[in-house]
C-alpha positions, 0 to 999 in steps of 0.5 A: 395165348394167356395160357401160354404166357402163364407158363412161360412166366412161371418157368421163367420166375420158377424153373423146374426143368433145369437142374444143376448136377455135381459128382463126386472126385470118383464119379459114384455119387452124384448130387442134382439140385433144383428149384421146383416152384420156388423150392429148393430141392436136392437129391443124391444118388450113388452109383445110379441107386437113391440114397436120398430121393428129392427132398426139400430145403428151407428155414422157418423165421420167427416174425418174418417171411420165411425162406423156404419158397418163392426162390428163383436160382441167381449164380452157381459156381463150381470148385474142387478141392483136395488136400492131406492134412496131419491131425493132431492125433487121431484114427489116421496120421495123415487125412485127405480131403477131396470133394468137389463143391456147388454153390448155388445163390437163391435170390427171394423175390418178394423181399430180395433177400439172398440165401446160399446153399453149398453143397460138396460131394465127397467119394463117400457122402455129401455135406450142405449147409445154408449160408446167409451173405451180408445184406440190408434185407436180412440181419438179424433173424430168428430161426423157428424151424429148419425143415430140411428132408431126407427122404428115404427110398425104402422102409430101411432098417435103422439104429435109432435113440429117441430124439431128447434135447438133454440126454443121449444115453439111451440102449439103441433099438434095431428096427425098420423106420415104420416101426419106430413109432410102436417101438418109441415108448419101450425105447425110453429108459428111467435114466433119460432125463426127458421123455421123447420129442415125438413119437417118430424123433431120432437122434444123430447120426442116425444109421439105417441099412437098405433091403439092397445092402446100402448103408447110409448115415445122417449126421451134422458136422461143425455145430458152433452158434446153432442148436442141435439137429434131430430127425422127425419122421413121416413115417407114411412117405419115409421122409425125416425132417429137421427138428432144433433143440429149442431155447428156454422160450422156444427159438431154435436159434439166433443169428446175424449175417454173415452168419452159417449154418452147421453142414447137415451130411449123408455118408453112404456105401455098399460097404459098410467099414467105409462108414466107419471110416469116413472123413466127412465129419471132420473134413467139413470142420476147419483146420486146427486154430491153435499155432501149437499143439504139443501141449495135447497128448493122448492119455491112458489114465485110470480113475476114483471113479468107478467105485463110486459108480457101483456104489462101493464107494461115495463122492461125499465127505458127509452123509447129510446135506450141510443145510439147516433141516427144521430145529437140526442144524447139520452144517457140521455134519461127520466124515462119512466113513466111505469117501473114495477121494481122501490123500492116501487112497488116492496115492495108492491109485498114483502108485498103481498108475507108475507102476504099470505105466499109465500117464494119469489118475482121475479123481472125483469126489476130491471137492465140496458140495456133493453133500449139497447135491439134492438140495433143489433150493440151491442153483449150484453148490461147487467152486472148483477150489475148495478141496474136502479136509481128507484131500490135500491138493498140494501134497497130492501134486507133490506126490504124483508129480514124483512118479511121473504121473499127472493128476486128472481134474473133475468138475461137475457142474450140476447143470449150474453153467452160468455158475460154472462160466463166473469160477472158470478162470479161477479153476482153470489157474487153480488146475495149471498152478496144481499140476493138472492138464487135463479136466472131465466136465460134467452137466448132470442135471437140469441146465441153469438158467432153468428151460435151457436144454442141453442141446440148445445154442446157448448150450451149443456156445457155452461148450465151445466157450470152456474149450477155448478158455481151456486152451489159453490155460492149455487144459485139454477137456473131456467134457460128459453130457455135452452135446453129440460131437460133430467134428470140432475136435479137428479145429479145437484139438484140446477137446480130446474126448466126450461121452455124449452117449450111454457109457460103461457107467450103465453098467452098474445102473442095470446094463448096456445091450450087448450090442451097443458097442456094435452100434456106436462107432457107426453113430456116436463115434462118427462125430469124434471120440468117446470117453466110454471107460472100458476095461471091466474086469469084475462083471458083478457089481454086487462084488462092490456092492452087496446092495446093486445086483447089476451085471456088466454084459460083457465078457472080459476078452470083449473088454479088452477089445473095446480099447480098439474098436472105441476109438478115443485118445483118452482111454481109462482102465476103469476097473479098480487097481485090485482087480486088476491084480487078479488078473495081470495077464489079461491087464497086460493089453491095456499096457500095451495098446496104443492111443493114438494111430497111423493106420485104421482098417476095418476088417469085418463089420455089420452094425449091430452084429460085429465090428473088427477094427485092425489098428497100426500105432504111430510110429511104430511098427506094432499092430493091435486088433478088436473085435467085439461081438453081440449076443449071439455066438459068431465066428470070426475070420480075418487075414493079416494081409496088413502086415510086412509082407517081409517080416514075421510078428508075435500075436498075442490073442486075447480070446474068450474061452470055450464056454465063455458068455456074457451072461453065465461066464463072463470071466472066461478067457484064454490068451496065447502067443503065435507066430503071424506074417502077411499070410497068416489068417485066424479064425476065432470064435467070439463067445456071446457077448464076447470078442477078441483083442490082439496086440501084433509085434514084430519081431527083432530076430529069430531069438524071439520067435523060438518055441511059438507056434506058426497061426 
């Protein structure tokens, strides 16, 4: 008999049996949710296949019980929801948003506090977070740890960047999940500014392939006042655990109820486009906070820029830091002969832009305090006002507002943030009353204040906190080495790009892997666009700089392709202005691809392997297409089924030549003009390392398609 009453008090005070079920508007995925033991767990299936076995949930608290069991399940509740809303620019003119929703409220019974979970369910993945409702027996808390699990089904293949709390410019590794700890060391490059976490910590959105042909996506959507999430896996059971970025003194993050978490998501399908074309990450965001928008543009810029990177050019007026070195004085140092930034190269960019159409030219370099950039004794070395003596802002202003072109402004913070926050309304006013709408952030280095990271939430806030002050100003903002996006650009649209990945600077920093591009949109780019600065005409570096033997691993067809299949609103043509002369036909494309779209389709995809992207522009009738390939030699074959079914097209196809490669013949390309309708279909092959792109325009009338070919 007291055995009896044991377990009916046990069932009783922690149910195990009862399980709270919720499908997805289409009824293929499924969520089950429980409380096993005072635990919270949660699973998800897929049309009956796990996706995610049973997996716990729970916060770890500094100083206080933690909220990870002794729970019992207090109310549920049950809601659907569905909408279309209009972003303000974006992959898609218009976006559904369709799941149905679990709330489940834990009540802890040894201190009564309460803890919420929600979860929706989508056609194609789940979003969860934690939730914390006013209340007298929690207010202010610190998070130690979160601990909740993905728990695989399988030894996946997964596309994984070590876990970093400063840095995700990594080369991605292809692996199964139990090798990513052999694999760890050698993933780690001399551009990380950390060494990794762990030996088995990844970064999101962490992409990973099963033996039975389900792809499936861990990321986090709408990061505000937390820090950013990272995955640590046991690797004898397949299960990921949560891992924050931790503070200067090693808290994860600092909250007060009401208060919420970051949604944790899964995305997953059979197919591996609907990965690539999932809403999830901006769905779970909020709708945009801003009454108007028409001050936010996508913009096709080029930049001062590149010839610094390669090293041709330099950022610095001077060669020596401007400081006071034993008996030399140097604070009256000489122009150093190489400055990219100075008034009349500059007007040649403006010139070059007008002329061939483009919205904007970025400059870097254009303000003191690069010369003081190694000098360790300091904790910041820019205002943000101070021009050096060859750049004259006011004629510049004059100049290229004279040729309907807007001036890009770069402020490099060093990682001097706290710097940055005291000088942000003044350089914000200097932008606006100078002419410039747009800025590239940047946070290379170490964060100051010293021990903060990159992705900590005192990072996480500050981000967040220059956007909205951008936006007073309406400033849109292209911020690099920031935290991973995660969707926000749908609440704060002026956050038109980030980098937030290892871009095409690495190319002259020794190479990008050629299959990165095959990689990124299913994991960096699910979070929001990327700045990744493609259109590489000149693949050897050493051409710039006879001192730096990197080589671009890519062909030139590839790079074209890349202003498709990168989605970004913010497209840079990054090569400079006399190579591009070299090659007019090719430069054609970037002239004409739009930034901003209608319609997305996926025609082919394989993480890894290739990716093709057809895109329609909006508000017109012009179709443009990307393919980009890895280092292997593959064939491409896709269909116009996209197309007018009542009207015929000019193709223009941008194709790497016979014996174009990446690596012996870079340059090869060929580009010819076809006659394409609905029916038509293309069989292309893509060189190693190569790709494709074709701009698709219908035609007016039977003039235009005289003397073409049919496809």
């Amino acid at each position: 008999m007291k055995q009896i009453i044991s377990i009916l008090l046990a069932v009783l005070l922690f149910p195990t049996a009862y399980a709270e079920e919720l499908s997805s508007p289409n009824g293929k995925m499924t969520l089950q949710f429980n409380v096993e033991n005072g635990i919270p767990v949660y699973q998800l299936n897929l049309e009956g296949h796990p996706i995610i076995k049973p997996s716990k949930l729970g916060l770890e608290l500094k100083d206080a019980e933690e909220l990870m069991d002794g729970f019992s399940l207090e109310t549920t509740n049950f809601t659907s929801f569905d909408e279309t809303w209009t972003p303000v620019w974006g992959e898609s003119s218009t976006i559904r948003n369709h799941y149905n929703e679990l709330e489940v409220t834990l009540n802890q019974a040894s201190t009564q506090r309460k803890m919420i979970l929600r979860f929706r369910v989508f056609d194609d993945g789940l979003g969860f977070r934690y939730e914390f409702p006013e209340q007298d027996n929690l207010i202010y808390f610190v998070v130690k740890n979160e601990h909740t699990q993905f728990a695989m089904a399988g030894d996946h293949t997964a596309f994984w960047i070590p876990g970093d709390y400063d840095t995700q410019e990594y080369n991605y590794t292809t692996s199964k999940l139990s090798e990513i700890q052999g694999l760890m060391e050698s993933a780690v490059t001399p551009n990380a500014s950390q060494t990794p976490i762990s030996g088995t910590a990844v970064q999101t959105a962490l992409m990973m392939k099963t033996d039975d042909g389900y792809y499936i996506n861990l990321h986090e959507a709408a990061l505000q006042e937390y820090s950013c999430l990272h995955l640590e896996l046991d690797d004898e059971n397949m299960v990921f655990e949560s891992v924050l970025t931790p503070d200067a003194v090693g808290n994860m993050a600092y909250m007060q109820a009401p208060c919420i978490t970051p949604w944790r998501t899964v995305i997953a399908s059979k197919n591996a486009g609907e990965i690539l074309l999932s809403h999830i990450t901006l769905n779970l965001n909020e709708p945009c906070v801003y009454e108007t928008t028409d001050w936010i543009k996508p913009i096709k810029y080029i930049g001062v820029w590149w010839e610094m990177i390669t090293g041709k050019s330099s950022w610095s007026y001077t060669n020596l830091p401007s400081v006071k070195l034993g008996e030399t004085d140097y604070s009256e140092t000489t122009p150093n002969g190489t400055h990219a930034a100075n008034t009349q190269h500059v007007k040649d960019y403006i010139d070059f832009a007008s002329k061939h159409g483009f919205d904007a030219v970025l400059v870097e370099g254009w303000n003191e305090g690069w010369e003081d950039w190694f000098d360790k004794s300091k904790d910041y070395v820019f205002d943000f006002v101070t021009p050096y003596p060859d750049f004259d802002v006011k004629e510049l202003h004059a100049y290229a507002k004279s040729k309907n072109i807007k001036l890009m402004m770069h402020h490099e913070t060093s990682g001097s943030v706290r710097n940055y926050e005291r000088h942000l309304d003044t350089a914000y006013q200097f932008m606006v009353d100078n002419g410039y709408n747009s800025v590239k952030s940047g946070y290379v280095g170490d964060i100051i204040p010293r021990g903060e990271y990159h992705y900590g939430q005192w990072m996480v806030n500050h981000y967040l906190y220059a956007v909205k002050k951008a936006a007073e100003n309406k400033i849109m903002v292209n911020a690099h080495e920031a935290v991973r996006p995660t969707g926000l650009c749908r609440t704060y649209p002026n956050l038109i790009g980030n980098e937030s990945a290892r871009g095409t600077e690495y190319e002259a920093f020794g190479g990008n892997n050629p299959d990165h591009t095959t990689i990124l949109p299913f994991t960096r780019l699910l979070g929001g666009p990327m700045d990744y600065t493609p259109g590489i005409f000149e693949p050897d570096v050493s051409q710039y700089n006879p001192d730096n033997n990197s080589h671009v691993n890519t062909t030139i067809a590839r790079q074209l392709a890349l202003y498709v299949t990168m989605y970004s609103p913010l497209q840079m043509a990054a090569d400079l202005p006399e190579t591009y002369g070299k090659h007019l036909d090719a430069f054609q494309f970037i002239k004409d691809v739009a930034m901003d779209w209608e319609e997305t389709l996926v025609l082919e995809a394989e993480p890894g392997d290739y990716i093709t992207f057809a895109r329609k522009e909006k508000g017109s009738d012009n179709w443009f297409v990307g393919r980009t390939n890895d280092e292997e030699k593959r064939t491409s074959e896709i269909s116009f089924y996209f197309l007018d079914s009542e009207a015929n097209y000019i193709a223009t196809i941008y194709a790497d030549a016979k014996d174009a490669h990446y690596k012996t013949n870079p340059k090869a390309y060929e580009i010819r003009k076809v006659v394409v309708n609905s029916k038509s279909k293309l069989k292309q092959t893509c060189a190693p390392g190569g790709g494709y792109a074709i701009s698709i325009i219908k035609a007016k009338n039977k003039e235009e398609l005289k003397g073409l070919k049919k496809l």
